[in-house]
C-alpha positions as CSV (number, residue, x, y, z in Angstrom):
1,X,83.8,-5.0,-1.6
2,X,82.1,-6.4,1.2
3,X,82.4,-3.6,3.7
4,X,80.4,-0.2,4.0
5,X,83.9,1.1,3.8
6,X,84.8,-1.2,0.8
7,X,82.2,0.7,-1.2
8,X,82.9,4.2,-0.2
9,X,83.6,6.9,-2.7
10,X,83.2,3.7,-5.4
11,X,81.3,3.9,-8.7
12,X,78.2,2.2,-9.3
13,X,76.1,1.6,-12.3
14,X,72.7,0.7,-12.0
15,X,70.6,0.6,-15.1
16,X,66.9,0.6,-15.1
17,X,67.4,2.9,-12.3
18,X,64.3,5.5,-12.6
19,X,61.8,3.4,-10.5
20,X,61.3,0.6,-9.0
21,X,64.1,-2.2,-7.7
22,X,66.5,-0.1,-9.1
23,X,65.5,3.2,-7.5
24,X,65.5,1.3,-4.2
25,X,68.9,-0.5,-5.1
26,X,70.6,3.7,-5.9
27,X,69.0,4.4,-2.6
28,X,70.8,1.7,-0.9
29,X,73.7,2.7,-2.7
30,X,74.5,5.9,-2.3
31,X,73.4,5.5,1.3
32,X,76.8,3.6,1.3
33,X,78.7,6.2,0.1
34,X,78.9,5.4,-3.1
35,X,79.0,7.8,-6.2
36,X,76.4,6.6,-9.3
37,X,75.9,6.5,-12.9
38,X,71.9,6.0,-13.5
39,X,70.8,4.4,-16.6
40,X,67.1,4.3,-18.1
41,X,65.0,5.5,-20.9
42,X,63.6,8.5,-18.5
43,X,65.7,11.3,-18.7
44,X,63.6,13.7,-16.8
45,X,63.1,11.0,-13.9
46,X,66.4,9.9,-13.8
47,X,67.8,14.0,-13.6
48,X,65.3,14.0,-10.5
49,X,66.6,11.3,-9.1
50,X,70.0,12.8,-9.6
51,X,69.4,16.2,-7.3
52,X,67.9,14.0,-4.7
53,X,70.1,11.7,-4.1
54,X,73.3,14.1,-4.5
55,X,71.4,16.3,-2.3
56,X,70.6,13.5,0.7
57,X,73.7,11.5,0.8
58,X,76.3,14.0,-0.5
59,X,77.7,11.6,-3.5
60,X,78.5,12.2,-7.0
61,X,75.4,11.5,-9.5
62,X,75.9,11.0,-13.5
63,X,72.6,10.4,-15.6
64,X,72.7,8.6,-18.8
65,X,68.9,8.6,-20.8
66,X,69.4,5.2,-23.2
67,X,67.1,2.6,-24.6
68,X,69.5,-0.3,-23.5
69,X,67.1,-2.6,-25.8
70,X,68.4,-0.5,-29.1
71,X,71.3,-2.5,-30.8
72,X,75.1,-0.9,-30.0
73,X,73.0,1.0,-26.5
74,X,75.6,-1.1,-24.3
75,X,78.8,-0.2,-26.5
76,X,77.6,3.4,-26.3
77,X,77.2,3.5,-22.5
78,X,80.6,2.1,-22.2
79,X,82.1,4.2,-24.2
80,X,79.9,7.2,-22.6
81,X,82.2,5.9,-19.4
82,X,85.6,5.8,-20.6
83,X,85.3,9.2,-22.2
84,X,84.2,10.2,-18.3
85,X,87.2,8.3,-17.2
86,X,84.8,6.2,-15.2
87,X,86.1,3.3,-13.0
88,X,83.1,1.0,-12.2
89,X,83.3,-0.9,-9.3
90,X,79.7,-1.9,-9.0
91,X,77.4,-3.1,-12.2
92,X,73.7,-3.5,-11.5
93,X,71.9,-4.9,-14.6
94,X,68.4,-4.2,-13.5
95,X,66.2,-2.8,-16.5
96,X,64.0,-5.0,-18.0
97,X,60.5,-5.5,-19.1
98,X,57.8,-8.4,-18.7
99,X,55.2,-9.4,-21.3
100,X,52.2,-11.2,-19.6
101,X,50.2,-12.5,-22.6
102,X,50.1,-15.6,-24.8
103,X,52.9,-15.9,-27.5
104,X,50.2,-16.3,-29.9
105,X,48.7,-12.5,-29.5
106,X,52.2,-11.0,-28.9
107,X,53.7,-8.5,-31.0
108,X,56.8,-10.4,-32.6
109,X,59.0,-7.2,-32.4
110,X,57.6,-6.7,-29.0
111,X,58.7,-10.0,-28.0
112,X,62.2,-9.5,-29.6
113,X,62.6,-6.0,-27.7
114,X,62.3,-7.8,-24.5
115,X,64.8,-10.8,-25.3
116,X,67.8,-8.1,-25.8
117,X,66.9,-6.1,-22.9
118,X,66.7,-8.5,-20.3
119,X,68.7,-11.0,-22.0
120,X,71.3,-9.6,-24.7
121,X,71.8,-6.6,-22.8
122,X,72.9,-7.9,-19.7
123,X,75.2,-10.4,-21.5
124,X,76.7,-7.3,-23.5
125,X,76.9,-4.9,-20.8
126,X,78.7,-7.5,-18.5
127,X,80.9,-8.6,-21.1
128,X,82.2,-5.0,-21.7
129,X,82.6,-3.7,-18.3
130,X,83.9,-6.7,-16.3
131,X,87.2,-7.1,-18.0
132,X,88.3,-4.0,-16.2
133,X,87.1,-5.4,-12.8
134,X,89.4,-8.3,-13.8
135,X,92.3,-6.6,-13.9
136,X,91.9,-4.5,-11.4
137,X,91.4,-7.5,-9.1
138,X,87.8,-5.9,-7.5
139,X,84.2,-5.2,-8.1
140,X,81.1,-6.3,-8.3
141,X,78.4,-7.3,-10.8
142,X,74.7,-8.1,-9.4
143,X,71.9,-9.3,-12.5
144,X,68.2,-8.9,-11.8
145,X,66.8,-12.3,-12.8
146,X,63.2,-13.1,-11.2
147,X,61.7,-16.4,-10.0
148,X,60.4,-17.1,-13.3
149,X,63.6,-18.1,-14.2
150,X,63.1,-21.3,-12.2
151,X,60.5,-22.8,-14.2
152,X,58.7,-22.3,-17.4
153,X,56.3,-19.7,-17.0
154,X,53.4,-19.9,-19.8
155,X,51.9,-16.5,-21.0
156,X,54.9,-14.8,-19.7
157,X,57.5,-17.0,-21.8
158,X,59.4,-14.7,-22.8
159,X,60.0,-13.2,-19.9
160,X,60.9,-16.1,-18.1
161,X,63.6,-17.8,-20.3
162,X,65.4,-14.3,-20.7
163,X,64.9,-14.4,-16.8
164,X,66.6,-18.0,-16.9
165,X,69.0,-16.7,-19.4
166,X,70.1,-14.4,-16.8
167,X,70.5,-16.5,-14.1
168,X,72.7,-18.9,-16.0
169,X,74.9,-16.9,-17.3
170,X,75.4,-15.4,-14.2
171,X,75.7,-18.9,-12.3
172,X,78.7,-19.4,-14.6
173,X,80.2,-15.9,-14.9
174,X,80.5,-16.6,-10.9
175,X,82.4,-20.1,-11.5
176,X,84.5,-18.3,-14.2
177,X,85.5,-15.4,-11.8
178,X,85.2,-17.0,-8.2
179,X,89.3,-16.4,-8.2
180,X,90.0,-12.7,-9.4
181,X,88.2,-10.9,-6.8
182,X,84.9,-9.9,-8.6
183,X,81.4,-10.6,-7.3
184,X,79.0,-11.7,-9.4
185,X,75.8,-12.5,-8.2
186,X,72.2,-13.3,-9.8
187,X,69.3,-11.8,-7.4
188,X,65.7,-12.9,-8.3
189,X,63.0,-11.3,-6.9
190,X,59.2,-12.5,-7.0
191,X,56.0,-10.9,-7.7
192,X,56.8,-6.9,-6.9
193,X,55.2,-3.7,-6.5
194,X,56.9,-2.1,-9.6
195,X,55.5,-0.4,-12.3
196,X,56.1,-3.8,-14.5
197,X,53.6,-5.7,-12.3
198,X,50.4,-3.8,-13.9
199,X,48.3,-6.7,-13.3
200,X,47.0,-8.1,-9.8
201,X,49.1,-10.7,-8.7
202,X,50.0,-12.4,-4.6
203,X,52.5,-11.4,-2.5
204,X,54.2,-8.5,-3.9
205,X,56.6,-7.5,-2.0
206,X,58.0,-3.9,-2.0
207,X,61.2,-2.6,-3.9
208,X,62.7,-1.7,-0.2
209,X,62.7,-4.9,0.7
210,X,64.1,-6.5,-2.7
211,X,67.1,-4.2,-2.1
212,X,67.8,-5.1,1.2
213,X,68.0,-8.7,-0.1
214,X,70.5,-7.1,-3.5
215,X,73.2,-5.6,-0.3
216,X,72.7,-8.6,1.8
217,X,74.0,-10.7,-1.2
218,X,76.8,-8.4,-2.3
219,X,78.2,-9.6,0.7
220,X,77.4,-12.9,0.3
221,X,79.3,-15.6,-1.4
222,X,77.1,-17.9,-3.5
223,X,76.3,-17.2,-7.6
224,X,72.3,-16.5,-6.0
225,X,69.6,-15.8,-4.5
226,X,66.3,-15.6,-4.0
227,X,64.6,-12.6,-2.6
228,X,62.0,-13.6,0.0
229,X,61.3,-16.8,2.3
230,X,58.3,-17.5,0.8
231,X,59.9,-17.4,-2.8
232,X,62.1,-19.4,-2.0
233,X,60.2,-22.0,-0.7
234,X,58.4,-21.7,-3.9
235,X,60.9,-21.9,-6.1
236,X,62.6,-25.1,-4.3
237,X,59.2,-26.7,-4.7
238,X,58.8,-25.9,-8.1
239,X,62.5,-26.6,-9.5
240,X,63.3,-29.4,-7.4
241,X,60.7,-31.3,-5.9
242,X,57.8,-31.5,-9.5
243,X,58.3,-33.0,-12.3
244,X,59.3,-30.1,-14.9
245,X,55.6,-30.7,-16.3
246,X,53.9,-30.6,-13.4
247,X,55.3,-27.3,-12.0
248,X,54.8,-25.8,-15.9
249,X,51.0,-26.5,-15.6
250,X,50.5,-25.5,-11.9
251,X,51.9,-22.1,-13.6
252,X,49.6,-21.7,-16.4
253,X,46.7,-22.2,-14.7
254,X,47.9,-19.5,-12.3
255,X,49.2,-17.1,-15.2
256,X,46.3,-17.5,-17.1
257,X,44.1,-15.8,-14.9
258,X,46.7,-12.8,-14.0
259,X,47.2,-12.6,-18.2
260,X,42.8,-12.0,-18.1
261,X,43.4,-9.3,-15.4
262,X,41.0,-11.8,-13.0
C-alpha cells in the first residue's frame, strides 16, 4: 500500500490513538481515505475523536476503550475484530508510556506496566494480526519506538530498552516479511510535544510533524527511521560513532537534570 489509492476505503488500527502521535497519525489517515479502529484507555476522547474525524473526511470510525497493558487486552482487541469481521490493512502500535525517574525510586509494578505496553503489547498485538496480512499478501504494520532505543538511556531505562525492544523486533519482523507483501516499519521519534513529555526537555517537535515522517515511511522501504534531521544526526552519533559508555554517560548527565524538572 504505497499509493493514496492503495489505502483507500482500507482499515486501519491505531492504538494509543486519543492524543498525541497517534491522533496526528488518524488524522493523516483518514485524510487518505482510510476507515479506522481507535484504540486507547479514553473512551470519552477517543468517541470525540470518532464524530470528528467521520464528520471531516467522510470515513468509517470504530472506537475500542482498552488498557492494552492488562494481560489478554491484545487477544480481546483481536477478537473484538473478527467478531466485526474487520480486515486490517494497516496496524499502528503507538500507545505507550515513559517513566523519567531512577529505577531505584520507581514503583516495581509501575515499571512492569510499562514493559508490556510498550514492549509485550506490541509483540502480541503484531503477532496476532499480521498472520492475516500474510495471507492476504498486503498490509502494513508501523511500531512507535523513540530515539531512546538507540542507546541506553539512564533514569528513563525502562523506557528505553522496551523502546529498543521495539525496534528490534521490528528490524527482524521486516527481514522475516520483506517477500509477502507486508510493510513493517519501526518509526522513532525524539523528544515530542505529547502529553508523555511532562517535563522540559529540547527540541520537541510537534505530533504533525512526527506523522508526516510515519506516511513518508509507509512508503518507504527500509525496516526504520528516524523522525527528524537533527535526531538523526543524534542518534548516528550516539550509536555509531561513541563508545557504548561514553554515549550512556553523555545521557545521564542530560537525563538527570530533565528527571529533577531543571
Amino acid at each position: 500500500m504505497r499509493s493514496r489509492e492503495d489505502m483507500r476505503r482500507r482499515t486501519a488500527v491505531v492504538t494509543g490513538a486519543a492524543t498525541g502521535i497517534g491522533a496526528a497519525i488518524t488524522e493523516r489517515l483518514a485524510g487518505e481515505g482510510m476507515h479506522l479502529v481507535l484504540v486507547a484507555r479514553d473512551g470519552t476522547r477517543l468517541e470525540a475523536a470518532a464524530k470528528r474525524l467521520h464528520d471531516e473526511h467522510g470515513v468509517e470510525v470504530s472506537t475500542l476503550a482498552l488498557d492494552l497493558s492488562h494481560q489478554g487486552a491484545p487477544s480481546h482487541l483481536a477478537a473484538w475484530l473478527a467478531r466485526a469481521g474487520t480486515h486490517v490493512d494497516v496496524l499502528v502500535n503507538n500507545a505507550g508510556v515513559g517513566l523519567l525517574e531512577p529505577v531505584a525510586a520507581s514503583d516495581p509494578a509501575r515499571v512492569r506496566a510499562l514493559v508490556d505496553l510498550n514492549a509485550g503489547a506490541v509483540a502480541e498485538l503484531t503477532a496476532l494480526l499480521l498472520p492475516a496480512m500474510v495471507a492476504r499478501g498486503r498490509g502494513v504494520i508501523v511500531n512507535i519506538a523513540s530515539t531512546g532505543a538507540y542507546t541506553p538511556a539512564p533514569y528513563a531505562a525502562a523506557y528505553a530498552a522496551s523502546k529498543a525492544f521495539v525496534l528490534s523486533f521490528t528490524q527482524a519482523l521486516w527481514a522475516e516479511t520483506r517477500a509477502t507483501g507486508v510493510r513493517v516499519v519501526a518509526v522513532s521519534p525524539g523528544p515530542t510535544d505529547t502529553a508523555m513529555m511532562t517535563r522540559r526537555m529540547r527540541g520537541k517537535r510537534a505530533p504533525d510533524a512526527v506523522a508526516d515522517t510515519v506516511m513518508a515511511a509507509v512508503r518507504g522501504r527500509g525496516p526504520a527511521v528516524v523522525d527528524g534531521r537533527l535526531n538523526r544526526v543524534q542518534t548516528f552519533v550516539f550509536s555509531r560513532l561513541l563508545p557504548a559508555s561514553v554515549a550512556t554517560l553523555i545521557a545521564e548527565r542530560a537525563l538527570r537534570k530533565a528527571a529533577r524538572g531543571d
